[in-house]
VOVEXMAR-859237 format. One record per atom (N, C-alpha, C, CB): residue in one letter; atom name; y, x, z. Coordinates in pm, 1 decimal. Each point is the difference from the previous one (the first is absolute). Glycine has a CB too. Layout:
<recs>
('A' 'CA' (Y X Z)),
...
</recs>
This chain:
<recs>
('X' 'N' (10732.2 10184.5 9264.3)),
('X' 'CA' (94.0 12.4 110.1)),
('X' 'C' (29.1 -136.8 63.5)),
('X' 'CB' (101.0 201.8 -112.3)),
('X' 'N' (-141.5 -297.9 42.3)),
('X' 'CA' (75.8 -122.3 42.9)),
('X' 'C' (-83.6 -33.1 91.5)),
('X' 'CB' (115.0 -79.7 -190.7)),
('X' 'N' (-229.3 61.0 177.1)),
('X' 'CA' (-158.1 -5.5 98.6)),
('X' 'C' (30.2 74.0 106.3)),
('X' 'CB' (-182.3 -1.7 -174.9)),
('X' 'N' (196.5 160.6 159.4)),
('X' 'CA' (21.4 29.2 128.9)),
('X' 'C' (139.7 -42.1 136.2)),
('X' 'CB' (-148.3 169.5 -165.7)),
('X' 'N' (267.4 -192.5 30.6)),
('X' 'CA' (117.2 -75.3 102.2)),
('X' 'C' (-64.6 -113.1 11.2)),
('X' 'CB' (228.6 85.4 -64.7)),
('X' 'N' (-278.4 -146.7 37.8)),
('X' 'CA' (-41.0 -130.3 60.1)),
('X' 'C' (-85.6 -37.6 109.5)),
('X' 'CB' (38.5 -19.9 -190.5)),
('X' 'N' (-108.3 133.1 220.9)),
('X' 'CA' (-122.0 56.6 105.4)),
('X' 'C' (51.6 71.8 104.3)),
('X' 'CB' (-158.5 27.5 -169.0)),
('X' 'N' (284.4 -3.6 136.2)),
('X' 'CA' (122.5 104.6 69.3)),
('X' 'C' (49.5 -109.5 97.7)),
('X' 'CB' (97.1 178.3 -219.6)),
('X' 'N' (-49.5 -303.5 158.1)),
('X' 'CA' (78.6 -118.4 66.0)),
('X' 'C' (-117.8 -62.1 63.0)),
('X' 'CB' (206.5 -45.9 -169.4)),
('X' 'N' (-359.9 -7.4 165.8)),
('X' 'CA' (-63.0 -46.7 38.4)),
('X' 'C' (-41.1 103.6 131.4)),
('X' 'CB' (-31.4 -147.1 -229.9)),
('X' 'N' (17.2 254.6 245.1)),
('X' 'CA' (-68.1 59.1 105.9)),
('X' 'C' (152.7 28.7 87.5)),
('X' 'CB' (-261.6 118.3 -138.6)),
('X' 'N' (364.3 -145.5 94.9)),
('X' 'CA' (89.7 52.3 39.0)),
('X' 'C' (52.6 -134.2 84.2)),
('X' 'CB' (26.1 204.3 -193.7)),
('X' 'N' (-26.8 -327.6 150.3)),
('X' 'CA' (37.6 -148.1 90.1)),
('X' 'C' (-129.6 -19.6 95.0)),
('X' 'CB' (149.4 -142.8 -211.2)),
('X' 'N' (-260.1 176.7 155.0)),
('X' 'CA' (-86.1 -34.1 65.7)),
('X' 'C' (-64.3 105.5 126.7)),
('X' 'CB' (-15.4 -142.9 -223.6)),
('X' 'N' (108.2 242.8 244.8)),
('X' 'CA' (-12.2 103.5 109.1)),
('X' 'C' (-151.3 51.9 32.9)),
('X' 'CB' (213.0 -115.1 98.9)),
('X' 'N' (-226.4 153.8 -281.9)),
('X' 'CA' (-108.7 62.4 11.2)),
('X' 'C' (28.5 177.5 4.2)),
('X' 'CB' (-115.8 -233.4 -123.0)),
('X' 'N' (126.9 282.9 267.8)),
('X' 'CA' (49.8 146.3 8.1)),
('X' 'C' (-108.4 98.0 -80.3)),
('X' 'CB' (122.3 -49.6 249.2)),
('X' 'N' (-246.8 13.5 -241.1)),
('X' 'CA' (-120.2 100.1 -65.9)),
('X' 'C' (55.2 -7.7 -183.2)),
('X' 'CB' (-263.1 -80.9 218.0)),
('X' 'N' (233.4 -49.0 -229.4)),
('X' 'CA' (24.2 -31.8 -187.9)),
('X' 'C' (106.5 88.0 -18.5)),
('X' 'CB' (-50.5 -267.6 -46.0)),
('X' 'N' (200.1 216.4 99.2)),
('X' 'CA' (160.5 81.5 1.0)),
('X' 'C' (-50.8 183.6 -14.1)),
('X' 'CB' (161.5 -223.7 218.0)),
('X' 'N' (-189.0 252.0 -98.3)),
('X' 'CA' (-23.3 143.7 18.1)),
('X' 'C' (-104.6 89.4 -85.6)),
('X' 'CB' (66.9 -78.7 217.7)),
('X' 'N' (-178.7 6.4 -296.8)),
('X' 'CA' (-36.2 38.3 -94.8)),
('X' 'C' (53.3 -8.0 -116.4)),
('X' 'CB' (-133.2 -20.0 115.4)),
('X' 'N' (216.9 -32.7 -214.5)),
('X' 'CA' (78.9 -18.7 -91.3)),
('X' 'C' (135.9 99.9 3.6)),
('X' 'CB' (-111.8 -238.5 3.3)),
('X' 'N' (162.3 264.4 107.6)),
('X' 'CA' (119.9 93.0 50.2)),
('X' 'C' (-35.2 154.2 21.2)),
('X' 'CB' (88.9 -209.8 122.6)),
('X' 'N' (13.0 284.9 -216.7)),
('X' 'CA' (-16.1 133.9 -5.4)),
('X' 'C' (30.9 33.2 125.1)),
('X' 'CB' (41.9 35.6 -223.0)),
('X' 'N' (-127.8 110.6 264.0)),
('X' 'CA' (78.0 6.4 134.7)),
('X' 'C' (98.0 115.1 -8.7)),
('X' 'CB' (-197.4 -92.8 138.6)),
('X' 'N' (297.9 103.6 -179.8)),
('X' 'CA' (171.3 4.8 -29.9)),
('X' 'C' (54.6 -75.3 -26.6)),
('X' 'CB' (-0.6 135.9 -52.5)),
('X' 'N' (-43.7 -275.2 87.1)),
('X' 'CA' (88.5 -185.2 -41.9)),
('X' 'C' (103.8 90.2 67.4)),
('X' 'CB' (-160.5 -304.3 31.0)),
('X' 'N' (294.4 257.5 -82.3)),
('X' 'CA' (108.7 -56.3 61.1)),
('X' 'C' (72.2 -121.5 -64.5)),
('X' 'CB' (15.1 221.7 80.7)),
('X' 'N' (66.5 -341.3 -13.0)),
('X' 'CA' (51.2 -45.3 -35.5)),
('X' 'C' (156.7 -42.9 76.3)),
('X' 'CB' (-241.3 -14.7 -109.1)),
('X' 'N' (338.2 -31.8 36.2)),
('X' 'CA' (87.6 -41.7 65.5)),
('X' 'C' (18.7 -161.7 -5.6)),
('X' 'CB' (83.9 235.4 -32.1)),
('X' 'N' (-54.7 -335.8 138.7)),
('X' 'CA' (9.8 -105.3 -18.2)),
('X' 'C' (164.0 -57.2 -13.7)),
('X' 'CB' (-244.7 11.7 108.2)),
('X' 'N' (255.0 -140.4 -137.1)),
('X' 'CA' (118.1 -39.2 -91.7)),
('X' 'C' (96.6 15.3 135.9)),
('X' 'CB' (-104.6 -191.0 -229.0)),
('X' 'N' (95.5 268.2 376.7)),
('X' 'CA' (134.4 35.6 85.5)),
('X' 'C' (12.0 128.3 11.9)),
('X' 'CB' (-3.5 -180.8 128.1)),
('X' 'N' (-64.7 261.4 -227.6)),
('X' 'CA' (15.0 123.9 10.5)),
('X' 'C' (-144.7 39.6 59.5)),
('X' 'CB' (272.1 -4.7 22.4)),
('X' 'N' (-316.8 16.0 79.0)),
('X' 'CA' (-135.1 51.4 94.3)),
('X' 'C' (-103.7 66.5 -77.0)),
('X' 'CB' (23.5 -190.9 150.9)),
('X' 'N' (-24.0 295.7 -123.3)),
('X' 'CA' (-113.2 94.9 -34.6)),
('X' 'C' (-147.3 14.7 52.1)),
('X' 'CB' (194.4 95.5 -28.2)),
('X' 'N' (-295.3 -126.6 -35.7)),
('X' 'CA' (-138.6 -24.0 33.4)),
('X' 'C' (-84.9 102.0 -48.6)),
('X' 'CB' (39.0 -226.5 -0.3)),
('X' 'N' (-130.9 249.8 33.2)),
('X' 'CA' (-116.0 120.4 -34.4)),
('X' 'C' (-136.3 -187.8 -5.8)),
('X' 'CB' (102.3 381.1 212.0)),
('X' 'N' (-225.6 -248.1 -238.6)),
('X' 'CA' (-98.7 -133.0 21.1)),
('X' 'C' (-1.7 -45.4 120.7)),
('X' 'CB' (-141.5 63.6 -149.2)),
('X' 'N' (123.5 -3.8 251.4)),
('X' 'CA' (-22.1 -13.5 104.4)),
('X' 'C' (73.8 -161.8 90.4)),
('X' 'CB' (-34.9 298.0 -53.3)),
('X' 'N' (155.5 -205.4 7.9)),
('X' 'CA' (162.1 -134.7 55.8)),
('X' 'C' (-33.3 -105.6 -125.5)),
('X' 'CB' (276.3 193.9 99.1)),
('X' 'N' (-307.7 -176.5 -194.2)),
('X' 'CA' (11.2 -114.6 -59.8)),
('X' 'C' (-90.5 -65.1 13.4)),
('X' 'CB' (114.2 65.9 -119.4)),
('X' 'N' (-246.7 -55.3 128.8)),
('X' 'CA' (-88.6 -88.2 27.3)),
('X' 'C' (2.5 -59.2 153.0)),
('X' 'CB' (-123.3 120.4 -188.3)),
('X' 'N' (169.4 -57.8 249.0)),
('X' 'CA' (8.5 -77.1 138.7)),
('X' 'C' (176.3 -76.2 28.1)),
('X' 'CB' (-217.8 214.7 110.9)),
('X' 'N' (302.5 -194.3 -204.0)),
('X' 'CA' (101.5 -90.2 8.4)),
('X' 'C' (-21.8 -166.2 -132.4)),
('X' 'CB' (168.9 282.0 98.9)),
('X' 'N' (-247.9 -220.8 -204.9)),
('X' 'CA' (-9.2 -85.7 -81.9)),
('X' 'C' (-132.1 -65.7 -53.6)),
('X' 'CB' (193.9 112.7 -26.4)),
('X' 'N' (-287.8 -97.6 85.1)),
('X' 'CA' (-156.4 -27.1 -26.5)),
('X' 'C' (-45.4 -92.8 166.4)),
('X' 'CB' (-59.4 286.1 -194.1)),
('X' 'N' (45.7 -147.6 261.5)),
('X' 'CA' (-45.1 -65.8 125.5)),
('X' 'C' (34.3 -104.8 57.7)),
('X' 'CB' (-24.1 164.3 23.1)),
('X' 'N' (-69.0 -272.2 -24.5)),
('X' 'CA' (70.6 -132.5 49.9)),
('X' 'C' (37.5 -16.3 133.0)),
('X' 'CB' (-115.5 -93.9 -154.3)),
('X' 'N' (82.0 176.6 230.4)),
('X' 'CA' (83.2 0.9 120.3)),
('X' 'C' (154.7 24.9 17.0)),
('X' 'CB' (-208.4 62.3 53.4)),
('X' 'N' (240.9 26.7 -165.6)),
('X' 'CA' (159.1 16.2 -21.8)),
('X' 'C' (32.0 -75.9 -92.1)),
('X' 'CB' (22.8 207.5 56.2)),
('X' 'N' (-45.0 -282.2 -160.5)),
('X' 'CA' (29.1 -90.7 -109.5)),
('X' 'C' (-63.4 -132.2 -43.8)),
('X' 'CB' (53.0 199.9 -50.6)),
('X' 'N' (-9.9 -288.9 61.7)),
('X' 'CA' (-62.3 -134.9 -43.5)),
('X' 'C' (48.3 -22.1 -151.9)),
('X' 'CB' (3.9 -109.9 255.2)),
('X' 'N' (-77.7 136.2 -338.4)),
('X' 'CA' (15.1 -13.4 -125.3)),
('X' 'C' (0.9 -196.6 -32.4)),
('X' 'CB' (-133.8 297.4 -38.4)),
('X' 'N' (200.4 -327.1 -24.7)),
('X' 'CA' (-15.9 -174.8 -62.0)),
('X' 'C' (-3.5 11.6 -127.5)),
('X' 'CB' (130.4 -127.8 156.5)),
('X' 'N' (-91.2 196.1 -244.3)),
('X' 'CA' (-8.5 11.1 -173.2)),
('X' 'C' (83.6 145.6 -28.4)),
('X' 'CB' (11.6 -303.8 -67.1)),
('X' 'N' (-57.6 338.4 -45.1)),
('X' 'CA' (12.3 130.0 -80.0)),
('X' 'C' (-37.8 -25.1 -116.5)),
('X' 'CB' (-34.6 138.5 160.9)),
('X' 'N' (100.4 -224.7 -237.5)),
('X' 'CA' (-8.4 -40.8 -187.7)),
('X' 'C' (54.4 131.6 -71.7)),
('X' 'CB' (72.5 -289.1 10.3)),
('X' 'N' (-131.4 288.5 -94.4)),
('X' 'CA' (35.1 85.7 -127.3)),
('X' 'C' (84.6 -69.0 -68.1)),
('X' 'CB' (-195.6 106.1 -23.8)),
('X' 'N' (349.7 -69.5 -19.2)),
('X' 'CA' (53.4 -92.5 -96.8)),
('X' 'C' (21.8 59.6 -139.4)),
('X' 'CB' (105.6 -113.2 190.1)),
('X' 'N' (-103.7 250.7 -181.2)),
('X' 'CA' (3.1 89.2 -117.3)),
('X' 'C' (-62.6 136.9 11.1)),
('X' 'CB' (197.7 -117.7 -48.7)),
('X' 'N' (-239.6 148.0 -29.5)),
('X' 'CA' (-87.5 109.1 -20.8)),
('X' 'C' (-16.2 72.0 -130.4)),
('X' 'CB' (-99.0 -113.5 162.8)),
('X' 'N' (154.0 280.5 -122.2)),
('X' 'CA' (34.5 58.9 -156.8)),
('X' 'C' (-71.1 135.4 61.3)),
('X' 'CB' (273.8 -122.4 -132.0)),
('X' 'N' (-364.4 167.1 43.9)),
('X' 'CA' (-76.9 127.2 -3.9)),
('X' 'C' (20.4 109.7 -99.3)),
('X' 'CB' (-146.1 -141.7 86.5)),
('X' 'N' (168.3 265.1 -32.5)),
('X' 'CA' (8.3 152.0 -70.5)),
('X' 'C' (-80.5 74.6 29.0)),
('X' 'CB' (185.1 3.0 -10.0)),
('X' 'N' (-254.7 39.2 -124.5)),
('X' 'CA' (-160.3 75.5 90.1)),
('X' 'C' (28.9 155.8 -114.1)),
('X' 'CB' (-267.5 -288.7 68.8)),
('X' 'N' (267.1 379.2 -9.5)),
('X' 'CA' (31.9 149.7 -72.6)),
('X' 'C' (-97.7 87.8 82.2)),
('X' 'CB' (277.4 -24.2 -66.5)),
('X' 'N' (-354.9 39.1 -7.0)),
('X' 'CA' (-116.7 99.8 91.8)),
('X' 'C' (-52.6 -14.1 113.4)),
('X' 'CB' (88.2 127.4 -82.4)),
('X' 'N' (-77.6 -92.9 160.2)),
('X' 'CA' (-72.3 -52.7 194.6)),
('X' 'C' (140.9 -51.5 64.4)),
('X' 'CB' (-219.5 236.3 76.3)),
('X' 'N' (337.3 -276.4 -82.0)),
('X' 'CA' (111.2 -51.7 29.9)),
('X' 'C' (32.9 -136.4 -67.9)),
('X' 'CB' (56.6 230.6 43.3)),
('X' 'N' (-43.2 -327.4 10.5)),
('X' 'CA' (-42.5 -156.4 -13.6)),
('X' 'C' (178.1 -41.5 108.5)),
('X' 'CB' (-400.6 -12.1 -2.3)),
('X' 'N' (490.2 -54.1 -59.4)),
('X' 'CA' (102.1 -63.0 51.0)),
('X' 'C' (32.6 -114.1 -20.3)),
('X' 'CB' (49.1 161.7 4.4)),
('X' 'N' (-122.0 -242.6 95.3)),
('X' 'CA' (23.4 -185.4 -2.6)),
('X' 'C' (135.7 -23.0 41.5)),
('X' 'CB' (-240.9 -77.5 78.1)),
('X' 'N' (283.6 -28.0 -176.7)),
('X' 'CA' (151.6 -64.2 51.2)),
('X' 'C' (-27.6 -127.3 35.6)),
('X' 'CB' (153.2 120.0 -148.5)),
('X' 'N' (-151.4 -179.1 282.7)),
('X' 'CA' (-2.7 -116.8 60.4)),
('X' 'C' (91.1 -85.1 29.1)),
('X' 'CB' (-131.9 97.2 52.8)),
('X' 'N' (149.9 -256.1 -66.1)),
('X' 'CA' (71.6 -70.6 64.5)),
('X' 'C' (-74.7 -36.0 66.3)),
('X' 'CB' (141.8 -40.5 -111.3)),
('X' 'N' (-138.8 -28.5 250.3)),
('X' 'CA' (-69.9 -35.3 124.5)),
('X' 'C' (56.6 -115.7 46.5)),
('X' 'CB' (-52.4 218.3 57.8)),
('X' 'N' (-8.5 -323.9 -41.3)),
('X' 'CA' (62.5 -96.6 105.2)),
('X' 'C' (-83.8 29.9 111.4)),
('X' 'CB' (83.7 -192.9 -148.1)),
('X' 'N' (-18.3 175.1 286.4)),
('X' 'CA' (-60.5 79.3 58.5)),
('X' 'C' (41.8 -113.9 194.9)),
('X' 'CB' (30.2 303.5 -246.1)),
('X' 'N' (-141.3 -344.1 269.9)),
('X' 'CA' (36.7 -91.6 131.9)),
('X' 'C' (-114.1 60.2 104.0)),
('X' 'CB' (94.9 -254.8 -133.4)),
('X' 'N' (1.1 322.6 296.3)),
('X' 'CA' (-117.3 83.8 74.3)),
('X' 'C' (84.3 -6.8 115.9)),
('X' 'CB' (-137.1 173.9 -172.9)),
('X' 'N' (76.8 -190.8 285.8)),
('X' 'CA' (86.7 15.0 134.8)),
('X' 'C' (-59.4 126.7 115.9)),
('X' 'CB' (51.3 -291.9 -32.8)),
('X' 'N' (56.4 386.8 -39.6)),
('X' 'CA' (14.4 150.3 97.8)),
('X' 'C' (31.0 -24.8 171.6)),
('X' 'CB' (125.0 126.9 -238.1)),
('X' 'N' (-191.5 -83.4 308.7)),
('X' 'CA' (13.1 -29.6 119.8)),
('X' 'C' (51.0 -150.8 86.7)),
('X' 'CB' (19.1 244.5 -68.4)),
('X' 'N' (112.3 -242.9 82.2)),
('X' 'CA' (34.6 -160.7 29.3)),
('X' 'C' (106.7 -52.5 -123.3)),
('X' 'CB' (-20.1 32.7 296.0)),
('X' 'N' (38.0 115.5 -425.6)),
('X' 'CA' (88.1 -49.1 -74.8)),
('X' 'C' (-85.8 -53.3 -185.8)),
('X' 'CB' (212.1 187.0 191.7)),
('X' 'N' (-165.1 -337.0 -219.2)),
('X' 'CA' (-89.7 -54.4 -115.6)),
('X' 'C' (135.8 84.2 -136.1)),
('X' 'CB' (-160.4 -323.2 143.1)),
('X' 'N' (39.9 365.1 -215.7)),
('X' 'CA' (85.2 36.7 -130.1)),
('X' 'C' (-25.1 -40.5 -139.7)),
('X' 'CB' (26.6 171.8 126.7)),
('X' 'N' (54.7 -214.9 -174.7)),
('X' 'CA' (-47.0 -89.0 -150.7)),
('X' 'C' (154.1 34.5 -100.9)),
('X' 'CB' (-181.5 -266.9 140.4)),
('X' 'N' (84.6 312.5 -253.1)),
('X' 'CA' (55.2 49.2 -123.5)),
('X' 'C' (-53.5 54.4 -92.8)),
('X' 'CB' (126.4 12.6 105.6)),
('X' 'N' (-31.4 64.6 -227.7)),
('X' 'CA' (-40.4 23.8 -89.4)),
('X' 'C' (-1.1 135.5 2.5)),
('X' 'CB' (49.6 -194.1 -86.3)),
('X' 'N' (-120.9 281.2 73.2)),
('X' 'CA' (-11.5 160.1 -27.6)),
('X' 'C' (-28.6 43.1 -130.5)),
('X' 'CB' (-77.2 20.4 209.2)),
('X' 'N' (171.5 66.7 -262.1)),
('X' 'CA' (2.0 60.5 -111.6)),
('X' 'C' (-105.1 147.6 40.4)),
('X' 'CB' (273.2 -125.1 -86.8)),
('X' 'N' (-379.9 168.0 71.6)),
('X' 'CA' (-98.6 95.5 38.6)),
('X' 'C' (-56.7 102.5 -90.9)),
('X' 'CB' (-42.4 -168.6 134.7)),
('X' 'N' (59.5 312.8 -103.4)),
('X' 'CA' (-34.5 69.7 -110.1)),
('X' 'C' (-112.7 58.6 69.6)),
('X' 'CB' (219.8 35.7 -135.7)),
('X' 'N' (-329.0 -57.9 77.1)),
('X' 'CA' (-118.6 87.3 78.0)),
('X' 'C' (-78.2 135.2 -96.3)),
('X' 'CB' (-57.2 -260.8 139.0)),
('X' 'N' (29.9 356.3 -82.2)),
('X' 'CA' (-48.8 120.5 -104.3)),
('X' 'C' (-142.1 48.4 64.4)),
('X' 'CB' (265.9 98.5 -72.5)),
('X' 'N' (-375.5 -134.4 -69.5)),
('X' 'CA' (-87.7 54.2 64.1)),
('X' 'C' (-99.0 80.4 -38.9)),
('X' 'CB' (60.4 -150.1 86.5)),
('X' 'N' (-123.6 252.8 -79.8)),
('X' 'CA' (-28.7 164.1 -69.2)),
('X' 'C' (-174.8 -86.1 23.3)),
('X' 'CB' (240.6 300.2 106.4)),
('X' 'N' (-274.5 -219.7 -225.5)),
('X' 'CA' (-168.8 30.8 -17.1)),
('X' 'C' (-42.9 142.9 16.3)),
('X' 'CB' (-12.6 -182.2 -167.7)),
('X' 'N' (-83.5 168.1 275.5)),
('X' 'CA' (-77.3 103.6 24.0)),
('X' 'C' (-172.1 6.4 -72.4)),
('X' 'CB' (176.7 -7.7 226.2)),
('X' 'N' (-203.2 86.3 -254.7)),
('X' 'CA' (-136.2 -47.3 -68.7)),
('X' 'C' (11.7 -93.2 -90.0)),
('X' 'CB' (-107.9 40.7 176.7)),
('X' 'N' (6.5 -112.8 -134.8)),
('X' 'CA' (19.9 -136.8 -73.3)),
('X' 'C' (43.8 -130.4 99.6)),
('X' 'CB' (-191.2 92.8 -175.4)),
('X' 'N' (235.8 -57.2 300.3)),
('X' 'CA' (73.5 -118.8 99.4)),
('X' 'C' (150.3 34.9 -48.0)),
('X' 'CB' (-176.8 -13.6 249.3)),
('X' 'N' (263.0 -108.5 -267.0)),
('X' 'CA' (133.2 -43.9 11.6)),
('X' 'C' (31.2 -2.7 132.7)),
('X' 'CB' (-6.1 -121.7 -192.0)),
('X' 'N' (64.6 153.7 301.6)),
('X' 'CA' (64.2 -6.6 121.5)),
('X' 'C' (168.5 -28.4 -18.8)),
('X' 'CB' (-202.3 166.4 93.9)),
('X' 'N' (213.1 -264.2 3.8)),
('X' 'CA' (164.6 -52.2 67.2)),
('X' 'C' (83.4 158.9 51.1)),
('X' 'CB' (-112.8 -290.8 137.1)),
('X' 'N' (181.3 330.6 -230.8)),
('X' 'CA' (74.9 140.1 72.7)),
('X' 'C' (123.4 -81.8 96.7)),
('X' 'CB' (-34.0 215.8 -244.3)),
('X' 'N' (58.9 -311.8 221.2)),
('X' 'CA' (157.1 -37.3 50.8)),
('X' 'C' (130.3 -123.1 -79.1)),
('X' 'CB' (-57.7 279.5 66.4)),
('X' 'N' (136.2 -240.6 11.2)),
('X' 'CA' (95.5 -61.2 -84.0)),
('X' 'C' (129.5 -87.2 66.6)),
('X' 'CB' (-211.8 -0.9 -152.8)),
('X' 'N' (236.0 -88.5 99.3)),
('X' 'CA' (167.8 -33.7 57.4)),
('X' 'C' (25.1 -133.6 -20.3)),
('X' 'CB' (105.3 214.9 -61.8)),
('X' 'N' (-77.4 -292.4 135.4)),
('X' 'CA' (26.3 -102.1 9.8)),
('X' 'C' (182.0 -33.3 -14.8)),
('X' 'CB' (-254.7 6.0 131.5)),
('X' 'N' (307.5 -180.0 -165.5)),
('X' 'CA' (119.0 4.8 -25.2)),
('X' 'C' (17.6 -175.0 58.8)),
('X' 'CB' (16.3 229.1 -226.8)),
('X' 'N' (32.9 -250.1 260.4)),
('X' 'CA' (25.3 -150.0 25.2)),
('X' 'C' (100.8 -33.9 -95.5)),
('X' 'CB' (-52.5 -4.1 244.5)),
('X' 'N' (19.2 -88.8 -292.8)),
('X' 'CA' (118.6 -84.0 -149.5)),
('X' 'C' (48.3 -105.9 75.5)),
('X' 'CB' (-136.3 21.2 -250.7)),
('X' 'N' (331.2 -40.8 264.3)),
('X' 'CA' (15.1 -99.7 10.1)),
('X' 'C' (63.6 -40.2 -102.3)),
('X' 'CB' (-27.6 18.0 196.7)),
('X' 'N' (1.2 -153.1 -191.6)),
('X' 'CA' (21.4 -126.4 -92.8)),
('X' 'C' (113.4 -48.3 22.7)),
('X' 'CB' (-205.4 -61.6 -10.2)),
('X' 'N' (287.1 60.2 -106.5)),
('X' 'CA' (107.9 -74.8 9.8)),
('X' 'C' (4.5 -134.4 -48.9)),
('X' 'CB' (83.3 195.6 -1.8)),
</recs>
């Protein structure tokens, strides 16, 4: 699992929409850390496509895996630096991502994002 989150964050800064959209179930949903609801579709074109997102870094800072049959639930910390339209965003995301095996492929079903602030 860790290989594939890690291939997850690489095709994912690097606005690779083909890599992203092959790895992603197609019933992704996710919610991001203001609430906003995404399918694949919205998410790859609000958070992949580099025309809507300038990615600068997406570190892994923690990483905890649960694997129970074809259901796989990564717990992520994220540092996370990217400038959405004209607005730059930098922080830490607490990220739960869940992702089902079909066959023998693992696919991205979704998941939820959290912004941590630091006191």
């Amino acid at each position: 699992m860790k290989q594939l989150s890690d291939d997850r964050a690489t095709f994912q800064t690097g606005g690779d929409l083909e890599a992203m959209r092959g790895i992603m179930h197609d019933s992704f949903r996710y919610v991001d850390s203001s609430g906003r609801q995404f399918d694949k579709e919205t998410f790859l074109d609000q958070f992949v496509d580099p025309t809507s997102v300038q990615w600068i870094a997406q570190e892994t800072v923690t990483f905890d895996e649960t694997v129970k049959g074809d259901l796989a639930i990564v717990q992520l910390l994220l540092e996370e630096r990217f400038i959405l339209g004209t607005n730059a965003y930098e922080g830490r995301f607490w990220a739960l991502h869940l992702y089902v095996k079909e066959g023998d492929t693992w696919l991205w079903q979704g998941g939820q994002a959290t912004m941590i602030h630091e006191v």
